[in-house]
N, C-alpha and C positions, 0 to 999 in steps of 0.2 A: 502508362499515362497517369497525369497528375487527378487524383479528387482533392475537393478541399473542407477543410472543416472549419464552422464557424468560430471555434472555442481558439483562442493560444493556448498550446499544448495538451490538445486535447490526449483522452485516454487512449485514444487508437485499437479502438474496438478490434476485439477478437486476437489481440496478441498475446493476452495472456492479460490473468488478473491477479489481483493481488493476493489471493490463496491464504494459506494458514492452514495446515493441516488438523485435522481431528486425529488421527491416527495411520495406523498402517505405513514401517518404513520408521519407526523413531531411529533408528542406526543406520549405516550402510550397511544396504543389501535386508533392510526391514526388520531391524533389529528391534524395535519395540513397537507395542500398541500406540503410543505416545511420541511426540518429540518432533525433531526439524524443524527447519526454518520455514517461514510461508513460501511457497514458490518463489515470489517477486521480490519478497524483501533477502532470501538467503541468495538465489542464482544470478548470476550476472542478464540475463536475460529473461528471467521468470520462469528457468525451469525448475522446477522440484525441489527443491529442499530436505537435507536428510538429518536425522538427529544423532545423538550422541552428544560427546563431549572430551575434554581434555585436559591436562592439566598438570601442573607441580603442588606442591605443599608446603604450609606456612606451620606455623608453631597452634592457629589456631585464634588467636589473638585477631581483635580487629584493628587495621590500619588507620591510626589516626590522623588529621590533616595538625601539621605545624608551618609557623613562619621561617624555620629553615631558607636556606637559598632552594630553589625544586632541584637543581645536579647534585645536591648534599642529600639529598631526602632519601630515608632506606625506605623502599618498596616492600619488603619480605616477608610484612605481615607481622615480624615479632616485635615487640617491645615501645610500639608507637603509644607517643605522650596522649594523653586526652586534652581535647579542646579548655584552653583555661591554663596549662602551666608553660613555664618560661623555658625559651630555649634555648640550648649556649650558645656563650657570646664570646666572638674574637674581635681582634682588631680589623681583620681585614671584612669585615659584618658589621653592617649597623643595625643598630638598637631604635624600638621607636617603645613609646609606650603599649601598642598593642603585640599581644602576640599571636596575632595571625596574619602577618602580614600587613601593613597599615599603609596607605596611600603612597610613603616615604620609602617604602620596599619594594614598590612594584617597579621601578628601574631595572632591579638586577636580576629579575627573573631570566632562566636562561630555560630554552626549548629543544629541544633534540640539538644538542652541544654547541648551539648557534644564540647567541646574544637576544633578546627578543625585547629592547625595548620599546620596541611597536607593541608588546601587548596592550599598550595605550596608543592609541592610535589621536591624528585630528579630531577634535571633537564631531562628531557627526552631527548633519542638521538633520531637523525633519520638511517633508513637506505638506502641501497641505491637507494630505491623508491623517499625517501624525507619523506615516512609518518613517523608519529611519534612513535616511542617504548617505553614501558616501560614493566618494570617486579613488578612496585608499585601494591597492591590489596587494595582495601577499607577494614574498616573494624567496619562500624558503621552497628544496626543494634543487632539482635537478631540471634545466629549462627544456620544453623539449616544442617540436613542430606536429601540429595536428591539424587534420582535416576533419569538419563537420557538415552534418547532411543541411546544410544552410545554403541556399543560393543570392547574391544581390539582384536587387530589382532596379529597375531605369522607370523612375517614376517622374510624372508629369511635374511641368513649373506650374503655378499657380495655385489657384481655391477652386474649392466646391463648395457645395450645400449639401446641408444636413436641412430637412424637412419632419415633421410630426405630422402626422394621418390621422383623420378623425372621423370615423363612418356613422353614415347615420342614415337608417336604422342598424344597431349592433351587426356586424358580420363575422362570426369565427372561421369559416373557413376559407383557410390562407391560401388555397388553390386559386377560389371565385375573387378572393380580392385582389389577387396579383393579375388574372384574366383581365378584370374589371380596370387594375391599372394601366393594365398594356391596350387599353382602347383609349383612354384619358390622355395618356403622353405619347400619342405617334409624332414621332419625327426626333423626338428628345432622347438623352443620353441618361440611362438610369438604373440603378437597380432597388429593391424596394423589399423587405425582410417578410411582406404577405401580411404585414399588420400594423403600426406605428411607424416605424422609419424607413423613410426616403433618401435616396442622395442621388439631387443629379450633376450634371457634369456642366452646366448653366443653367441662371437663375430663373426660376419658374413665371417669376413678376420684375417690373423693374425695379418699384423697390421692394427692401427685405419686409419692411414693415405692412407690407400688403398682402392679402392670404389667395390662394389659388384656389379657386370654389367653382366644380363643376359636380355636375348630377348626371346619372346615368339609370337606365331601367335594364334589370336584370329578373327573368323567371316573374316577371307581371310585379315585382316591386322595382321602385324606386330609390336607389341608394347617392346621398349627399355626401360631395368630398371635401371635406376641408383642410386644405394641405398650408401647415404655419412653419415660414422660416426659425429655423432653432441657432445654427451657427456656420460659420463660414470655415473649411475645414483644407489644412494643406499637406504634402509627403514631409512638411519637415515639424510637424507637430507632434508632438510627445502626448497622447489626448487617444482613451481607448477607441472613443469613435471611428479615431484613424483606420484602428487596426479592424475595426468593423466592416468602415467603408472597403479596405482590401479586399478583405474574406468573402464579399456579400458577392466584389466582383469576381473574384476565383471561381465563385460557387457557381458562380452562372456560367463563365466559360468553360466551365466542367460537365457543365448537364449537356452540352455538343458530346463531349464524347461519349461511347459505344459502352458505358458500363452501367452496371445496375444498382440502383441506389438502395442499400438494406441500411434503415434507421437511418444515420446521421452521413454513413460515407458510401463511398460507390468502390465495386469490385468486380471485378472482369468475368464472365461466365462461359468466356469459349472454351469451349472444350479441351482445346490443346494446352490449354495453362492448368482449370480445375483438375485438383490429384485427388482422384476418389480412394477410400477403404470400405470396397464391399463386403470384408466381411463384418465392420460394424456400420452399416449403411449410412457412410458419413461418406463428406465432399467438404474440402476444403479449396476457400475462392479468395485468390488474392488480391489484393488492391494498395491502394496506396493514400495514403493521408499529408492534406497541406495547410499548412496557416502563415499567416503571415506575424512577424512578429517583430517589436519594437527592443533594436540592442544598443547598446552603446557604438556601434558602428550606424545605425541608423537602421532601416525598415528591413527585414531578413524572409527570404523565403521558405520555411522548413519542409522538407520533403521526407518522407520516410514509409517503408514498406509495411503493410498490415496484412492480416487474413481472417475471412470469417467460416469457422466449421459448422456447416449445418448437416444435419441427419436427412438424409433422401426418403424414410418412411416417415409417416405424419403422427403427430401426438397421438391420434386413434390407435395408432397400431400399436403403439407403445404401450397403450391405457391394454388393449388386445392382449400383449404378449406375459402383460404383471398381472391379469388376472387368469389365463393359462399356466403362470408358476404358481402363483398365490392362491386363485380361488380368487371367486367374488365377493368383494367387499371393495369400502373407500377409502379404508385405513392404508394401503402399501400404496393407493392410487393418490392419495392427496399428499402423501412425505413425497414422492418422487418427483412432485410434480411443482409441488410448492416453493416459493424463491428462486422458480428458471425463468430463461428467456426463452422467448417463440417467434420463429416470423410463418410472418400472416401470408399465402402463398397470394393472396388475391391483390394485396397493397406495397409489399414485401417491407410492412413496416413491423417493426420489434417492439414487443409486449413483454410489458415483466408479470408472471403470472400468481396471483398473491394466495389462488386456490385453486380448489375443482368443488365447482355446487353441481352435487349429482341432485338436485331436484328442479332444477330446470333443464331444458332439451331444446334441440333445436323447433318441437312442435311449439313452445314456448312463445307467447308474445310479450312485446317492448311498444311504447308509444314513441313514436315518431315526433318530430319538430312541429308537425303539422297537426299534431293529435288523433294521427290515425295511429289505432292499435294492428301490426303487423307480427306473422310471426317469424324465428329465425329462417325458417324453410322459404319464405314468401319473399323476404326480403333480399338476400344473397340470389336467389333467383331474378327479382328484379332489378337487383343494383349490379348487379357481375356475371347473370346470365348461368348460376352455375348450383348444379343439381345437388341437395346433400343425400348422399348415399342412406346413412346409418341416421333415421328422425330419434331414436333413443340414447344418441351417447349423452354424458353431464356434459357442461358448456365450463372454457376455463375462466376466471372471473378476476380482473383486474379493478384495483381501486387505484382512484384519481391521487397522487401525492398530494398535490393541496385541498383538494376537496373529497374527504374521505367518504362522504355519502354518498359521492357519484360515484357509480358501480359500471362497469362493461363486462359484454361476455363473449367470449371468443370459442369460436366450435374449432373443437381438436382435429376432425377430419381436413379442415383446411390449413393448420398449423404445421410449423417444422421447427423442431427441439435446437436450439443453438449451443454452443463451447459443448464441452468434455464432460461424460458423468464418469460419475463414479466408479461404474462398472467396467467403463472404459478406459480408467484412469490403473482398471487391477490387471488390464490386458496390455501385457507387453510389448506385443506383437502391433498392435493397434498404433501404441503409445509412441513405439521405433518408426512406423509409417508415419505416423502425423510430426514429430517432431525431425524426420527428415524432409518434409516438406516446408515445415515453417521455420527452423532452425537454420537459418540464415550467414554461412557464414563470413566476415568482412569483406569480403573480395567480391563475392557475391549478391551483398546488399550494396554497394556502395555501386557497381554494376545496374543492377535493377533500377536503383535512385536515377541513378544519372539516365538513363535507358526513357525512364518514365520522363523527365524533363524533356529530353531529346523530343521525344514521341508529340507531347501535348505542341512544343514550340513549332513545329512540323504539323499541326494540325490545322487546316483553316477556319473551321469554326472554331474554335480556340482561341485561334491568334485572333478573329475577328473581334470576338470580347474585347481583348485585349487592346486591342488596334483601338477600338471605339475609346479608350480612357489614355492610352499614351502611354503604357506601362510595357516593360519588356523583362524577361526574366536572363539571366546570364546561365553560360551554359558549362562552367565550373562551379564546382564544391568550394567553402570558403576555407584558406586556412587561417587557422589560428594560433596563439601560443598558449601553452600550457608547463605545466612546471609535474615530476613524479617526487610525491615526499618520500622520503627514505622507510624503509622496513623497520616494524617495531625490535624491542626484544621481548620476547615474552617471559615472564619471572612466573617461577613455579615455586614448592615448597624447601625446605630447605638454603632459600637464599639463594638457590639456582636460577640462574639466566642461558636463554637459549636465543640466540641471535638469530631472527627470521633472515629466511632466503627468499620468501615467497609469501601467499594470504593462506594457506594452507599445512595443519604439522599433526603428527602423531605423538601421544602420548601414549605409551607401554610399560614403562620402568620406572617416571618419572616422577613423584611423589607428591599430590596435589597441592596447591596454594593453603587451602584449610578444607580437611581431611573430618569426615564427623564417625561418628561409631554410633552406627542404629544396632540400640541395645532393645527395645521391647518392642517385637514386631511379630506380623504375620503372612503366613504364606496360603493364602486359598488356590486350589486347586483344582480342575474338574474330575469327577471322577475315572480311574480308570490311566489316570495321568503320572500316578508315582514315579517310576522309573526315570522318566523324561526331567521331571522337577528335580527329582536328589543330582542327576546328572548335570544338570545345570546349574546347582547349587555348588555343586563340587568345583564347576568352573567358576564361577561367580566369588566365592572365596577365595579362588587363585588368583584372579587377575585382579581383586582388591588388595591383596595385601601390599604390592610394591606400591600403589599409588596412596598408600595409606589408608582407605576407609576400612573400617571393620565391621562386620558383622557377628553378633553371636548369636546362637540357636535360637532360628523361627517357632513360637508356636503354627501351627499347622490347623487346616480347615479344609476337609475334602468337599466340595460342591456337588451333591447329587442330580439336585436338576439345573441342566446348565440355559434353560430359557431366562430371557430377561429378569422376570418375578422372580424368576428358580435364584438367581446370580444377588439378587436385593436383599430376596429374603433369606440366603445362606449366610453373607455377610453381616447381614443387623439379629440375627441371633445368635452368630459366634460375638458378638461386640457386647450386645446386652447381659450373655453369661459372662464377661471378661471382663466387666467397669474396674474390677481391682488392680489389672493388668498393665493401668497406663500406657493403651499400644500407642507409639511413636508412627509407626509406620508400617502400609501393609503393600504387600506384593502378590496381584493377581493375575491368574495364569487362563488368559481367554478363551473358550472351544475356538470361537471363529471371531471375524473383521465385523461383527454385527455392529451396527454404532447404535442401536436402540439397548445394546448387551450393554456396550460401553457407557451410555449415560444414565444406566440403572445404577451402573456400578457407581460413577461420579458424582449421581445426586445423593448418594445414600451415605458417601464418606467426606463432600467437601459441604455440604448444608446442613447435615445433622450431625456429623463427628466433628467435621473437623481436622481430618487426618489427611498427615500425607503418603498419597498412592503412587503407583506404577504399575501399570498395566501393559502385558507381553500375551502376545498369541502365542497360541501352543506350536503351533507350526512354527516358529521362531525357536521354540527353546527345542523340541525338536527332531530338527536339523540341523546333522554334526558341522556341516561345512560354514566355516568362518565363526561358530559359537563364541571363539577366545575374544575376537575383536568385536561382537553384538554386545556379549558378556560386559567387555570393559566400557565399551559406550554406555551401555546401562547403568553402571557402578557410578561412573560421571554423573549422569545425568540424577541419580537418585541421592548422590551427594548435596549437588547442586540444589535441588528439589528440598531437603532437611536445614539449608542453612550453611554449607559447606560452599568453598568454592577452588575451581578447577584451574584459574589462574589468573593471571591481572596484565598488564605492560606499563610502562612508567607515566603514571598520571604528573600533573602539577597542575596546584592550581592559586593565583591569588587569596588567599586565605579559606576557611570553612567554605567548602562548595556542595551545593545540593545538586545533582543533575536530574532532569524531569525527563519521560517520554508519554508521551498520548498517543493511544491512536481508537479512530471508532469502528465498531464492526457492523456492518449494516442489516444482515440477515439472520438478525438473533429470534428466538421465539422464547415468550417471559412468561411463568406463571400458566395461562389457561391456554398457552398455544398465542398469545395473540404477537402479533410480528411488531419486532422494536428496535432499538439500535442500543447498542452496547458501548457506554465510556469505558477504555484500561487505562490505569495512571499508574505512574509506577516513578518512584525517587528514589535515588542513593543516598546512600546513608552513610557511609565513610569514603576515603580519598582515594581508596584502590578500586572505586567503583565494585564491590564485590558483595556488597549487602545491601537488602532496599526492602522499600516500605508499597508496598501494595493495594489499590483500591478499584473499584468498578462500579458504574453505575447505570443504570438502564433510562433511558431518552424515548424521547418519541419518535416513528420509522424515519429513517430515512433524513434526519435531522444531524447533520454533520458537526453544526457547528453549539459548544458547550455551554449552557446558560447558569451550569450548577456547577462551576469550576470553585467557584469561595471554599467552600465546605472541604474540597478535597485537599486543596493546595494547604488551606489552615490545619487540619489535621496531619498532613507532611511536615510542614514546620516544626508543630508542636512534637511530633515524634522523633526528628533530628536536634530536638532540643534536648529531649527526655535520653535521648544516647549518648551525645556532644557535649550537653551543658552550654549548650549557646546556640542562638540560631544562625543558620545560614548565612555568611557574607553577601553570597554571593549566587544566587539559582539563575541556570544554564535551561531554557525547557526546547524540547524538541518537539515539535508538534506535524506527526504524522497525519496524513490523508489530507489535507488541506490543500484544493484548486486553486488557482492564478487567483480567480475572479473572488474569491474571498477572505482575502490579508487582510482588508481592511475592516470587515465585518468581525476575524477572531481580533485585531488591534483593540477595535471597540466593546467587546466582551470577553472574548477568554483573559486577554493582556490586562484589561481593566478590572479584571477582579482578581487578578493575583497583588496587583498593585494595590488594592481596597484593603486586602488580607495584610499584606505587608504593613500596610502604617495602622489599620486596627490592631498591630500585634505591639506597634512602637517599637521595630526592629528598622535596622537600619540595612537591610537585604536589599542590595541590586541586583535589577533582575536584565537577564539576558533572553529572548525572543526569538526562536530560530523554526518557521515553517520545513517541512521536510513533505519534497514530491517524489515521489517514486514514477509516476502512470506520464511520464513526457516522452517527446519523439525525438529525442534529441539524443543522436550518435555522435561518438569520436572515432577517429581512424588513425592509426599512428600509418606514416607514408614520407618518401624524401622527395617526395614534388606533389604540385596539385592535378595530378593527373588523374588522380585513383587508379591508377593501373594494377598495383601490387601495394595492398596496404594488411595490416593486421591489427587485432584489438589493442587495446593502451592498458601497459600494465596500473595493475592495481596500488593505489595513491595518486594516479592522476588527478590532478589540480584545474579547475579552468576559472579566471575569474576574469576576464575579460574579452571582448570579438561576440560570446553569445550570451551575457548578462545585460541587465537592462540597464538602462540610462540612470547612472546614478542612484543604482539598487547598491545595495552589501552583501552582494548576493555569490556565490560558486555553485559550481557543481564539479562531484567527485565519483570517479572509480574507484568501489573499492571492492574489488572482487576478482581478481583473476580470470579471466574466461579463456579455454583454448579458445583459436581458429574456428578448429572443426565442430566443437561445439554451438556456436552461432557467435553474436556479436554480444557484446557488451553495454550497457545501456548505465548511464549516471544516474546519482540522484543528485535533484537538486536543492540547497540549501540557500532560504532568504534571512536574513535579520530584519525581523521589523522593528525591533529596540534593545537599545544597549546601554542601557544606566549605565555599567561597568566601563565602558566603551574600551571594548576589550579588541585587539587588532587580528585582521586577515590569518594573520599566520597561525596565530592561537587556535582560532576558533576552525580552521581547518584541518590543523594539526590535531586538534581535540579530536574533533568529528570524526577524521581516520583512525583515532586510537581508542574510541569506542566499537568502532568498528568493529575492535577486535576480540571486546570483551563477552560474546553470547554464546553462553557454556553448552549449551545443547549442541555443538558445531566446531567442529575441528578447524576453524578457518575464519575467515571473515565472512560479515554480514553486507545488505545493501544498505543497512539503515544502522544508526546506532544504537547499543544494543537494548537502552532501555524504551526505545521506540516499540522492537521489534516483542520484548516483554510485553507493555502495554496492550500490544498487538491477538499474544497469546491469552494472556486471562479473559480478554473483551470475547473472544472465538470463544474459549471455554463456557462461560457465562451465558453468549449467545444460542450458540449450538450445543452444549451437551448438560448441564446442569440446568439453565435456564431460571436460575436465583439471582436477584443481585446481593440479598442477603443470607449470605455463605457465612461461615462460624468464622469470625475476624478474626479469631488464633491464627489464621493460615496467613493473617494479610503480611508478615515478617516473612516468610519463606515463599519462594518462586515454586507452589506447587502447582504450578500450570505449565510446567514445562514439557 
């Protein structure tokens, strides 16, 4: 059966989040401390993500952009001209005055061996957000027939009302005012959001202009209702209210059915569906997520399957079980505990928990509304009838997002830990249960979807809602068209090209794009470790020499005490006796997965040194089985890591291009522990995408959208100046984590201040604007009817820009990921343009997008994001979670040492 959610394309709790790994697993089969893709941005469905990397070899040389035709242009890294000299000229090439390409060239740009005069597309209009529109579609690419988890709706002729609510005396809870409405409006057709807006389904008065004022007495007050018409609203309005008004009524036909509402969506908790793992006393409960949403076909009903893992023993037990391994104290109790979610077993609503104040307790009292002082024991006993066992455990302590002084405390005994720890993430067994239950795959989500439609349509309080407003849902999946763009080649060193078959290749023999030689380096070790280090050094110099990096003899540092302190302070006095040694690069060999090990080590070599590291657990190096292939994923990855790069595919761009990626990491902790949010930025710096410029900066929690982008974007420019000798034609930015509901909010700041930058620099840089969603509920099915009977995931380069993009957005979305079957489903990302100075066409910028795809060297394959998104991605995680500086030694901001 269907839930529904008020957001278009909400996140769909509990499917999986967008991850970023700290460590543990940088290779297949956990080849380094370090590495992988985030869960969500590397798997096609947000599983896991592994690290490593891959690659061919260049002469070393960085590849310059020229005005070339792009099918003329050498990829190979050797001998590219620098920005500023003139390129040759034949007859059948024209000449302009510039040479990078000049308004008069961009005609004969060609695109994967297809003519691409649409890289200039209609000029696009804007509207009156500002973001950009079009109704242009690409159309490069192989056409193909797709099913998506979209149903049509049979929506009523006519208007409704939109109404504003205005209570007086104040009322916050949204329970008592929706009560309080449903004694106000008997007989009326309505549904009402518990606070400001109303819509019913006839007008309240006869005219608009007149206000609907009734009083009511609630709990010995009396509460005033002023209800003011706002606007008259229909199914064929493009207007978010619309999509409001849907959502508001889904919601409500939803609370008829039999499921249980945890936070924003509902999940079915009979028995015969819930798949429990008793041995990590967790239970996963499935449900289902719907929105309605506005496409260019018109009003779209999105359906898709979720799940939420909760643990069956309670926060208590858990605080129980880490001071039975630990010992008492608050220190192992407040890291584990800190930055989770909880549901509340009495509300079953979700708490994000920002601490543990072990100095208050449930004997503890709060002042009430009424200015009785109560305490926790008093009040759950009066409000819920339910005894607290344990009056001594801490209480867990949530701060308000907008109001940080307003504090809550939540008692652990009545809490349950929600999604995957850590712990759980190292247990295999556990990991194989849960992702057999959730791992979905096409035949069998597409089944469930339709199952769940079936079910609600079939329901009579359901369809009663429904009946009540005129609305009907359809009991077929929509198909659609989509296009699969062709396979890259991937170019390595040497001038070699390797023509993909697939988003997935091995590199063994193949000699990297640019190959670097860490000449003054070291190798710390714990002690007791020798053997295992020289044995893996042994292989480590074998599998580097075909792919070109070199290494010569590490100085050496055995670690006695291998505790965190022990690991800090080995490190910073082999560095302080060695200032003369100019180490490049050090190589640390871990006792164990400790991540407090790990970030002693990281703040001690990227905030005071400076240096670039690689960190491998012992147990990695070892363990003989598969050492050759950990081995060479490492060699990649520490290439990659010094400035080197592992390989490219055939860029082109309309003259000097910078490419941008952003993304923010929400769960950082800065400085004194205190919780913040982390900017990553990261720009390219030559044409083959294979060199970039790096920056981070720390935000207020929980604050997604960027107010200090000027500073970063101007120092990009200025350092593609200082390489280039000319700025930018032309910056592409990708902007990761960005919700529906906020285009218009980054159009008006982050887009306005790169624009601010641009004309204070007096360059003539057009800039290109591209939001990037990863967290949508939106499936594709590849199928030869709409039946869904037999469908499978859509290979990787699928295209969709038309059936489930919006009205006159510039908008696609793209597989780019290969997923088996049996693996689960496949999930897109979607990309909007909110501005295109360049006005650069469909095909381009989708063709781009999948050949970034390609470029994220920690990853033998393609990514879900492009790859300097997913960069971004990682330094912001680093910065958040393990260094916790935002001012780190800016020597490193040139090299990807956050890989």
């Amino acid at each position: 059966m269907i839930s529904s959610s008020g957001n278009r394309g909400g996140s769909g709790g509990g499917r999986g989040g967008r991850g970023g790994g700290r460590g543990g697993g940088g290779g297949s089969g956990g080849s380094s401390s370090e590495g992988g893709g985030s869960s969500a941005s590397r798997g096609g469905r947000g599983g896991g993500g592994r690290g490593g990397g891959g690659g061919g070899r260049g002469s070393g040389q960085q590849q310059q952009f020229t005005s070339q035709r792009p099918q003329q242009a050498s990829s190979s890294g050797e001998g590219q001209r620098r920005f500023g000299s003139r390129p040759p000229t034949s007859s059948s090439e024209p000449t302009s005055s510039s040479s990078f390409g000049s308004r008069s060239n961009l005609s004969s740009i060609k695109i994967a061996s297809r003519s691409v005069n649409s890289l200039q597309t209609p000029k696009q209009v804007t509207g009156e957000t500002g973001i950009v529109t079009s109704n242009v579609m690409g159309d490069a690419g192989t056409p193909i027939k797709l099913l998506a988890n979209y149903f049509a709706l049979q929506l009523p002729e006519g208007s409704f009302c939109q109404y504003d609510v205005k209570i007086t005396p104040d009322l916050d809870n949204k329970r008592t005012c929706s009560v309080l409405m449903k004694d106000l409006l008997k007989g009326i057709v309505y549904v009402y959001d518990g606070h400001k807006i109303l819509y019913t389904k006839t007008p309240l008065t006869k005219l608009t202009t007149e206000k609907f004022e009734k009083s009511i007495k609630h709990q010995d007050v009396t509460y005033s209702f002023k209800i003011s018409f706002t606007r008259s609203l229909s199914g064929a309005d493009i207007h978010p209210s619309v999509l409001q008004l849907f959502n508001s009524i889904f919601k409500k036909a939803q609370k008829a059915l039999n499921f249980q509402q945890i936070g924003r969506f509902f999940y079915n908790t009979s028995d015969d569906v819930v798949v429990k793992v008793p041995a990590h006393n967790v239970k996963i409960l499935p449900g289902s997520i719907s929105t309605t949403y506005i496409s260019n076909k018109g009003i779209l009903f999105n359906v898709d399957i979720i799940y939420k893992t909760l643990r069956t023993d309670t926060v208590l037990h858990m605080i129980y079980d880490l001071e039975n391994k630990f010992g008492k104290g608050t220190r192992r109790v407040k890291n584990d505990l800190k930055n989770t979610v909880v549901l509340c077993s009495y509300n079953h609503r979700t708490v994000h928990i920002d601490d543990v104040d072990f100095s208050v307790t449930p004997r503890s009292t709060f002042k009430k509304k009424s200015g009785e002082n109560i305490s926790y024991l008093e009040y759950y006993k009066e409000q819920y009838g339910i005894t607290i066992k344990d009056p001594n455990q801490p209480l867990l302590l949530h701060r308000d997002r907008k109001d940080k002084t307003r504090i809550e405390y939540y008692v652990p005994e009545l809490c349950l830990m929600t999604g995957i720890t850590d712990e759980m993430r190292k247990n295999f067994r556990v990991m194989k249960d849960i992702k057999q239950a959730t791992g979905l795959s096409p035949n069998e989500r597409i089944r469930q979807i339709l199952k769940s439609v079936q079910e609600s349509n079939e329901d009579n309080n359901y369809h009663s809602v429904l009946d009540e407003w005129n609305i009907s849902i359809d009991d077929k999946v929509l198909e659609i068209n989509g296009r699969i763009l062709p396979y890259e080649k991937l170019k390595l060193g040497n001038k070699k090209e390797i023509q993909l078959q697939g988003t997935t290749w091995e590199i063994k023999k193949d000699a990297l794009l640019r190959p670097v030689k860490v000449e003054s380096w070291v190798m710390f070790y714990p002690k007791g470790t020798i053997k295992d280090v020289e044995n893996f050094l042994d292989v480590l110099y074998q599998v580097s020499s075909p792919i070109g990096v070199q290494f010569s003899s590490p100085l050496n540092c055995e670690i006695s005490d291998t505790s965190e302190e022990g690991y800090a302070k080995g490190i910073t006095e082999f560095l302080k006796k060695n200032t003369d040694k100019q180490i490049q690069f050090c190589l640390i060999v871990l006792h164990s997965d400790s991540k407090t090990t790990y970030d002693a080590v990281k703040k001690v070599l990227v905030n005071e040194y400076g240096i670039v590291s690689q960190c491998v657990k012992k147990m990695t190096i070892s363990e003989p089985k598969g050492i050759h292939s950990k081995a060479t994923k490492i060699a990649v990855q520490i290439n990659s890591k010094l400035g080197g790069a592992a390989w490219t595919v055939g860029f082109t761009f309309p003259g000097p291009t910078m490419v941008c990626g952003m993304d923010v990491y929400h769960s950082g902790e800065i400085y004194t522990r205190t919780k913040a949010s982390c900017v990553g930025f990261v720009a390219s710096m030559d044409s083959s995408i294979t060199k970039f410029y790096t920056r981070c900066i720390v935000q207020e929690a929980g604050k997604e959208i960027v107010s200090s982008l000027a500073p970063i974007i101007k120092s990009a420019m200025e350092k593609f100046k200082e390489i280039n000798k000319i700025y930018p034609k032309n910056i592409i930015f990708y902007r990761d984590g960005v919700g529906e509901g906020q285009v218009e909010t980054v159009l008006n700041t982050e887009v306005h201040s790169c624009q601010k930058v641009i004309k204070e620099l007096n360059s003539d840089t057009q800039l290109t604007f591209l939001t990037v969603m990863k967290r949508i509920n939106t499936r594709f099915f590849s199928s030869k009817d709409s039946s869904g009977q037999d469908v499978t995931n859509p290979k990787a380069g699928t295209v969709v820009d038309t059936g489930v993009t919006g009205p006159n957005a510039m908008e696609f979305l793209l597989v780019s990921v290969d997923v088996r079957d049996e693996q689960g489903t496949a999930t897109p990302t979607k990309y909007q343009t909110i501005l295109n100075e360049a006005n650069l066409g469909m095909n381009f910028l989708q063709q781009l997008t999948f050949k970034l795809c390609h470029v994220y060297s920690n990853w033998f394959g393609t990514i879900r994001v492009p790859a300097p998104c997913m960069f971004a991605h990682k330094i912001a995680y680093l910065i958040g979670q393990n260094t916790h500086k935002e001012d780190y030694q800016q020597v490193l901001n040139g090299k990807l040492f956050y890989l």
